[in-house]
C-alpha positions as protocol buffer text, in pm:
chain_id: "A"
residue {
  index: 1
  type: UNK
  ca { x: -4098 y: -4945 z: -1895 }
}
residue {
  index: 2
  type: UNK
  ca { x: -4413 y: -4806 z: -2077 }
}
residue {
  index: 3
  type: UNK
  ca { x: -4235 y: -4782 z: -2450 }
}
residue {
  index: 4
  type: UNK
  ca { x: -4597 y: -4727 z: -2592 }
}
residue {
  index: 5
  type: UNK
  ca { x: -4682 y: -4479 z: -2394 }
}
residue {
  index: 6
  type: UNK
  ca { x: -4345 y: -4277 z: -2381 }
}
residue {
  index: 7
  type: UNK
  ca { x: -4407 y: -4324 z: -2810 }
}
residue {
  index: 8
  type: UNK
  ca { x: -4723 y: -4186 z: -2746 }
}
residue {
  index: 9
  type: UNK
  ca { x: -4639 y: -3855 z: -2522 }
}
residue {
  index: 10
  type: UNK
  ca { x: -4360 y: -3793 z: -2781 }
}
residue {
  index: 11
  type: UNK
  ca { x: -4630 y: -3776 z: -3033 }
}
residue {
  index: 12
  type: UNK
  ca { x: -4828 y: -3544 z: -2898 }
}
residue {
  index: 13
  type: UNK
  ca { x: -4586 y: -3319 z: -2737 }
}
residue {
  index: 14
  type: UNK
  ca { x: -4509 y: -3287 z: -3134 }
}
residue {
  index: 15
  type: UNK
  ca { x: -4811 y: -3214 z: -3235 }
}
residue {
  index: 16
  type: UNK
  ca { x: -4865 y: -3521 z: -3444 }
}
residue {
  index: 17
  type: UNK
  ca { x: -5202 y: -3746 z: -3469 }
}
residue {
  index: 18
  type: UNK
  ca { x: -5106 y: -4107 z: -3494 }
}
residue {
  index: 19
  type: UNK
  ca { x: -5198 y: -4101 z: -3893 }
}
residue {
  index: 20
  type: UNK
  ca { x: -4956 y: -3829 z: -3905 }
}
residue {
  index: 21
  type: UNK
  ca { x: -4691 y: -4006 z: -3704 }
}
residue {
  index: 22
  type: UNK
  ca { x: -4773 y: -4307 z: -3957 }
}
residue {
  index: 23
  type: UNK
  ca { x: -4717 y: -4112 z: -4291 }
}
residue {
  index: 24
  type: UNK
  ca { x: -4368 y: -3988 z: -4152 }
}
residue {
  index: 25
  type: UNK
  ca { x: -4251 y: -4320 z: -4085 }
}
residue {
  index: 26
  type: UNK
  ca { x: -4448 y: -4524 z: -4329 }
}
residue {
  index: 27
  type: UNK
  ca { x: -4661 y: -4739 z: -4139 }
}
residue {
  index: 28
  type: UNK
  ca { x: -5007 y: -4783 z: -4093 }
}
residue {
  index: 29
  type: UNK
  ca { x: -5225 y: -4530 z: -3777 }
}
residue {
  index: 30
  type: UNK
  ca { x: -5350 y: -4877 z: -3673 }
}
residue {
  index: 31
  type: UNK
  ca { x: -4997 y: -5007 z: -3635 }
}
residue {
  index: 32
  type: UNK
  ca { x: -4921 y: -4694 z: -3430 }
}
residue {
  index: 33
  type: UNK
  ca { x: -5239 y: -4770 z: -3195 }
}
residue {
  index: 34
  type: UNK
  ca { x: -5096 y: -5078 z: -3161 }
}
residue {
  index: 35
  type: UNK
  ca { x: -4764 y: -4952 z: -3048 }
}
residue {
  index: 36
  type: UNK
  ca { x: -4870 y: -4673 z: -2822 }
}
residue {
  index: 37
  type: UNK
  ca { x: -5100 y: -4955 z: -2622 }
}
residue {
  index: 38
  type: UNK
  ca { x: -4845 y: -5229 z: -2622 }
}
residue {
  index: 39
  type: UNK
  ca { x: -4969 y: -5487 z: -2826 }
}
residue {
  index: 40
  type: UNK
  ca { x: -4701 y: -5474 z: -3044 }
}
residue {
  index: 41
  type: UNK
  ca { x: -4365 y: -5432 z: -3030 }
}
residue {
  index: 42
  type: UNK
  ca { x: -4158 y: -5252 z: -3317 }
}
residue {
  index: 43
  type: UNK
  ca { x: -3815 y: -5418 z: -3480 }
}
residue {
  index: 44
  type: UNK
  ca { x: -3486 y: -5217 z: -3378 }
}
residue {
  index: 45
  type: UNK
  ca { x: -3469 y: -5016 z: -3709 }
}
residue {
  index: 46
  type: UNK
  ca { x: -3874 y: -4873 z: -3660 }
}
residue {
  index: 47
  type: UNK
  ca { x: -3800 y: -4820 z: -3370 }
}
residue {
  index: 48
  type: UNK
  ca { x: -3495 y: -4570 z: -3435 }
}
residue {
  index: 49
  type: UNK
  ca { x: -3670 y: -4418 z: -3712 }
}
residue {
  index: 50
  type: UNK
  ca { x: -4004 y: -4358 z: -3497 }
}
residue {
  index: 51
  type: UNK
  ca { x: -3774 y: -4173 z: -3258 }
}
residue {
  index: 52
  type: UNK
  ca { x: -3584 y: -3929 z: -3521 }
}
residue {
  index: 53
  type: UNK
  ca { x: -3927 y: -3831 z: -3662 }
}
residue {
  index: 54
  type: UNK
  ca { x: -4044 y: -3798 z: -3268 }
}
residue {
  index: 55
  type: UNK
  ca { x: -3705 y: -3581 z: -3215 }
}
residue {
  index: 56
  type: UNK
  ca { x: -3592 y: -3828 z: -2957 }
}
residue {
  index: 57
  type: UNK
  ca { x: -3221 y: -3976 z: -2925 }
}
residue {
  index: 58
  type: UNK
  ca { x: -3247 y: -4348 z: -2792 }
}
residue {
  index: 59
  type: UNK
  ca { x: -3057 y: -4230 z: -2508 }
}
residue {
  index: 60
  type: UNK
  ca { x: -3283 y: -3947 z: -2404 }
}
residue {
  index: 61
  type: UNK
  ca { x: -3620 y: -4203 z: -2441 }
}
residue {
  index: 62
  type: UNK
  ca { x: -3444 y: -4456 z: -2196 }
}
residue {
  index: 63
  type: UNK
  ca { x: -3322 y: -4218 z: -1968 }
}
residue {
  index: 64
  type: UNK
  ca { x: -3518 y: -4304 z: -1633 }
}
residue {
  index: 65
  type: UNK
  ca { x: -3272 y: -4157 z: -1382 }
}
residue {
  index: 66
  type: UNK
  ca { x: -3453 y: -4045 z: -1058 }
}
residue {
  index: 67
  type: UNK
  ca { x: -3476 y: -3683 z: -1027 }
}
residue {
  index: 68
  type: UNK
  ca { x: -3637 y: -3508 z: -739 }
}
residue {
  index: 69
  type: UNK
  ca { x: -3970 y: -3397 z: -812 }
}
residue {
  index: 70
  type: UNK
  ca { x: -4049 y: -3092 z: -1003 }
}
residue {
  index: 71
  type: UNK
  ca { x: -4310 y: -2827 z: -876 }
}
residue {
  index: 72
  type: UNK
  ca { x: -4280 y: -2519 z: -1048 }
}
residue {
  index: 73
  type: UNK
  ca { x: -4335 y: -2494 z: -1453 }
}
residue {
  index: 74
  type: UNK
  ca { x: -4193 y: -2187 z: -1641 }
}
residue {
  index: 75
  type: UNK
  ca { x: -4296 y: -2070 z: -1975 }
}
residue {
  index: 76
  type: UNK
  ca { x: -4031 y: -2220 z: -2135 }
}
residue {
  index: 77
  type: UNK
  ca { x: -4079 y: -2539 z: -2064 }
}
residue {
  index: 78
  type: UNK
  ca { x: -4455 y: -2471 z: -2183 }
}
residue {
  index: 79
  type: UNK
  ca { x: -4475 y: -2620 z: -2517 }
}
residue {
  index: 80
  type: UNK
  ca { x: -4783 y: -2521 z: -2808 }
}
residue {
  index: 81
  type: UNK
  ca { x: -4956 y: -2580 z: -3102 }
}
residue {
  index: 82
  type: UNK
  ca { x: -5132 y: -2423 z: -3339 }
}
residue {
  index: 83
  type: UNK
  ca { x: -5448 y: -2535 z: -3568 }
}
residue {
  index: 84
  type: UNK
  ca { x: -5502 y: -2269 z: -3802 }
}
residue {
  index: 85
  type: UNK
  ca { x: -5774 y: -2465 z: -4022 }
}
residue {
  index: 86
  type: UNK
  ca { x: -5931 y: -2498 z: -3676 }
}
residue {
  index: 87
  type: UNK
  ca { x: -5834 y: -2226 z: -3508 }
}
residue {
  index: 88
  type: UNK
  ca { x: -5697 y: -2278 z: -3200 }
}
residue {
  index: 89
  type: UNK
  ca { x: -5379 y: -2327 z: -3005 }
}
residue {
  index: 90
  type: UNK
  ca { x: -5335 y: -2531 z: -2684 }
}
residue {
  index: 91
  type: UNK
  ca { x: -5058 y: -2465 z: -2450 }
}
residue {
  index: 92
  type: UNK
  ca { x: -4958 y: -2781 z: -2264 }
}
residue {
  index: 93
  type: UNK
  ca { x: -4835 y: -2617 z: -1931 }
}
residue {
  index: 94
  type: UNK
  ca { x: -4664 y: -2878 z: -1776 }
}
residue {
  index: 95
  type: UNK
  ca { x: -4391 y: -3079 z: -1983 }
}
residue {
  index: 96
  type: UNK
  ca { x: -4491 y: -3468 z: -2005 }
}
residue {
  index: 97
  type: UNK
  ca { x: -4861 y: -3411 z: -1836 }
}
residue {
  index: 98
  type: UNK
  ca { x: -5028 y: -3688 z: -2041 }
}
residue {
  index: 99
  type: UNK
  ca { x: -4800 y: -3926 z: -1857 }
}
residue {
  index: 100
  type: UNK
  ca { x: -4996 y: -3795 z: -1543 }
}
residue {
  index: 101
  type: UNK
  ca { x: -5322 y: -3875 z: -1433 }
}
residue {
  index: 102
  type: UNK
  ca { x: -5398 y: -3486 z: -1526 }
}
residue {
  index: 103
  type: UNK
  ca { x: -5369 y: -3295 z: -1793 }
}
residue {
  index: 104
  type: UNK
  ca { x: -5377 y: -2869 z: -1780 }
}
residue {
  index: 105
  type: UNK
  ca { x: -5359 y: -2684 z: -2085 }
}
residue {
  index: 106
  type: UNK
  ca { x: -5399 y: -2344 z: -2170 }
}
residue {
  index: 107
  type: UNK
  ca { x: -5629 y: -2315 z: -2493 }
}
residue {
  index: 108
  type: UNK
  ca { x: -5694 y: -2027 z: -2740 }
}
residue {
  index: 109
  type: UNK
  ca { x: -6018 y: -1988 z: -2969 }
}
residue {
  index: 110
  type: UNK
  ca { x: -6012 y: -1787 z: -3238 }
}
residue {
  index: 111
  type: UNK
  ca { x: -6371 y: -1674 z: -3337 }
}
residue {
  index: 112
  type: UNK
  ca { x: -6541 y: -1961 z: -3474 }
}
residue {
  index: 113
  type: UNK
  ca { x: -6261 y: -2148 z: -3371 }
}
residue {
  index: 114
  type: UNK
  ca { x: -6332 y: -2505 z: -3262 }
}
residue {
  index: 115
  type: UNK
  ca { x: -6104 y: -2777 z: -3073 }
}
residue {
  index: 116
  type: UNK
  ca { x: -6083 y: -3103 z: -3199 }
}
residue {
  index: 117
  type: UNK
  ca { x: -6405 y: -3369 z: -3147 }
}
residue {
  index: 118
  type: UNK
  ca { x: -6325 y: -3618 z: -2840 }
}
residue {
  index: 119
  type: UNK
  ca { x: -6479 y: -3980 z: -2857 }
}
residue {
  index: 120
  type: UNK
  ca { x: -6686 y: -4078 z: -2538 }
}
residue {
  index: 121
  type: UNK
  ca { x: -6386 y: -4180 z: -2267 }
}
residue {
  index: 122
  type: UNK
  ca { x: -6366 y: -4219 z: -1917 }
}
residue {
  index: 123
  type: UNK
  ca { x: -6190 y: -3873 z: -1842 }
}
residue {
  index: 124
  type: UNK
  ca { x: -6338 y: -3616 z: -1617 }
}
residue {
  index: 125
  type: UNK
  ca { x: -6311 y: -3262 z: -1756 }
}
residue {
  index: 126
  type: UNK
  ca { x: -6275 y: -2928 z: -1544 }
}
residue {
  index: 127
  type: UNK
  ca { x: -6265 y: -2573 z: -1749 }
}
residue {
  index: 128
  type: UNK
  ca { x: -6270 y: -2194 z: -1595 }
}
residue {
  index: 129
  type: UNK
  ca { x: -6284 y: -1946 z: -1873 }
}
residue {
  index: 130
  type: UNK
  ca { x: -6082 y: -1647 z: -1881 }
}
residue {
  index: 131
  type: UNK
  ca { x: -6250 y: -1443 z: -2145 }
}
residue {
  index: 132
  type: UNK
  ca { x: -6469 y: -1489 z: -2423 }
}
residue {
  index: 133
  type: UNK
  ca { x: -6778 y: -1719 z: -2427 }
}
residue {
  index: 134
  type: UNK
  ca { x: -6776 y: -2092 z: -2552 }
}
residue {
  index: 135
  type: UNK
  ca { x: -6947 y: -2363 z: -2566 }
}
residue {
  index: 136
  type: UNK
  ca { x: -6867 y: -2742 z: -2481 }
}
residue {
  index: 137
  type: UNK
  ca { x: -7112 y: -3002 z: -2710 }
}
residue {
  index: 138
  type: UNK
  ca { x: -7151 y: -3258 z: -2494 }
}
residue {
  index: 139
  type: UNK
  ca { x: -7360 y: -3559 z: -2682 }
}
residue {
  index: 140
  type: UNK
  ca { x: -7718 y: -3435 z: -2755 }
}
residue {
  index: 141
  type: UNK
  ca { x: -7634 y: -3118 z: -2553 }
}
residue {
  index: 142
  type: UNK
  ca { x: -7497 y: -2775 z: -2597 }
}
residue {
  index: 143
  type: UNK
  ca { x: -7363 y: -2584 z: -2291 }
}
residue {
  index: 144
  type: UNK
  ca { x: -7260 y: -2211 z: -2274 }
}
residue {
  index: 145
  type: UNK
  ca { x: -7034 y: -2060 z: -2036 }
}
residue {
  index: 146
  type: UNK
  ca { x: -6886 y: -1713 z: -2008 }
}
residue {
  index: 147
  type: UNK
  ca { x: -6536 y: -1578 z: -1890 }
}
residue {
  index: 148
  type: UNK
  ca { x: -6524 y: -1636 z: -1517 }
}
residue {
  index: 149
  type: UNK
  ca { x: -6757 y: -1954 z: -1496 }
}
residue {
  index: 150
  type: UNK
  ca { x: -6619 y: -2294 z: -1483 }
}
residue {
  index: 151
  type: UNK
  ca { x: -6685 y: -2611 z: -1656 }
}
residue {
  index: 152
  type: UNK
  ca { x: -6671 y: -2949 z: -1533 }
}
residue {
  index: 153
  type: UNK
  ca { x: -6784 y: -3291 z: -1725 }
}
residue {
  index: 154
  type: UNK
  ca { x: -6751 y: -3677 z: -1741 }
}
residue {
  index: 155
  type: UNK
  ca { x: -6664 y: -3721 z: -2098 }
}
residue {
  index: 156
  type: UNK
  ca { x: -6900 y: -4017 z: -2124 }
}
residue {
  index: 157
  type: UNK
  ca { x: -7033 y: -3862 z: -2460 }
}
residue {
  index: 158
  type: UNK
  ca { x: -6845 y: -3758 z: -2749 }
}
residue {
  index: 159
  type: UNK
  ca { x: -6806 y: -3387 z: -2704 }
}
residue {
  index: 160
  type: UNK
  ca { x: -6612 y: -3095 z: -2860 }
}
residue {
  index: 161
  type: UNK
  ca { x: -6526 y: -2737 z: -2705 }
}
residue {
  index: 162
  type: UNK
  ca { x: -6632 y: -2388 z: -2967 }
}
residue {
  index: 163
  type: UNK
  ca { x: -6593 y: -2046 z: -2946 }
}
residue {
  index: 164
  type: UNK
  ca { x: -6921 y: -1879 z: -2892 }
}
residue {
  index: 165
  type: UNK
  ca { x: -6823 y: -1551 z: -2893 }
}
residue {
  index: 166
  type: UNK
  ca { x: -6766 y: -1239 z: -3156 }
}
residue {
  index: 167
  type: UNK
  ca { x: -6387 y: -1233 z: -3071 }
}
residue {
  index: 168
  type: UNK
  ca { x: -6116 y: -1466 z: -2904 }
}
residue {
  index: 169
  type: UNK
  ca { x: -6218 y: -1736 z: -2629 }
}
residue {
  index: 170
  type: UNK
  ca { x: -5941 y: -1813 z: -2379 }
}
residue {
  index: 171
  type: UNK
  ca { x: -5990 y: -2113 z: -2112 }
}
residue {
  index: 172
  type: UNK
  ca { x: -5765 y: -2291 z: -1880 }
}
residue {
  index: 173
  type: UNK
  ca { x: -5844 y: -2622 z: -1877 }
}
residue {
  index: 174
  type: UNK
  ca { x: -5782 y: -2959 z: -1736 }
}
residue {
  index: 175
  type: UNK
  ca { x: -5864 y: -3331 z: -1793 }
}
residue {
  index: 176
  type: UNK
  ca { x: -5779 y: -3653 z: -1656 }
}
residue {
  index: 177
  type: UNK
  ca { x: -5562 y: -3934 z: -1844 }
}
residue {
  index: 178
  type: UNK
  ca { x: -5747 y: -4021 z: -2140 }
}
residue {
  index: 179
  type: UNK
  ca { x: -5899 y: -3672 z: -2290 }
}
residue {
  index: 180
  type: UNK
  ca { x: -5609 y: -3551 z: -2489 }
}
């Protein structure tokens, strides 16, 4: 079992970064790296408290019982957040996607809103844009797209998605393993 990266879904399913996860349990965002990849492993009592701020029983975060496989996502199972200062809010549409090889979120831009900065990775990006306008910074380069064209990049640059549009931009988009 992966306990660094079941840590690490739980964290963002919450909506945490790992300096926030670190302030609500008192340790350091570089011991939390460390957790999340495995390189170190947390006593019993960190442990227990990383999982009450997560909102995980022990139980729950060991529970590996084979299940058939699940096709069909609905809404409620969808789970958001919300940046105001940035404004945006991602919809993860399927529960525990960052423990797949792809990730699909739905993501909302309010105008001038702008999705967080990603560092240079080896995750392939696809976006189709459902209204709006926006525009992905991708290293030296700025790319525009409009509702009803798609997107797709190698994220081998740091790069950043922006509305670029008078009003709401709205994009379905999806990335491999290491983009979100």
């Amino acid at each position: 079992m992966q306990i660094g990266k079941k840590i690490k879904n739980l964290r963002l399913k919450k909506g945490l970064t790992q300096e926030e996860l670190g302030e609500r349990t008192d340790l350091s965002k570089g011991y939390i790296s460390q957790l999340e990849r495995d390189l170190s492993s947390p006593s019993l009592e960190t442990f227990f408290h990383i999982l009450e701020v997560l909102g995980c029983t022990p139980n729950s975060f060991f529970n590996e019982e084979e299940r058939e496989q699940k096709v069909v996502y609905s809404e409620e199972e969808q789970t958001g957040f919300t940046d105001e200062e940035r404004g945006y809010h991602i919809q993860w549409l399927v529960p525990e996607s960052n423990e797949k090889e792809m990730e699909p979120i739905h993501l909302l831009l309010q105008e001038k809103g702008e999705f967080k900065k990603f560092e240079p990775s080896l995750s392939e990006t696809f976006a189709y844009v459902l209204r709006g306008r926006i525009a992905v910074r991708l290293g030296k380069h700025v790319y525009h797209a409009k509702a009803g064209e798609a997107i797709y990049f190698h994220a081998s640059d740091e790069h950043q998605i922006v509305n670029d549009d008078t009003g709401p931009s709205e994009l379905l988009l999806v990335a491999t393993e290491s983009y979100l």
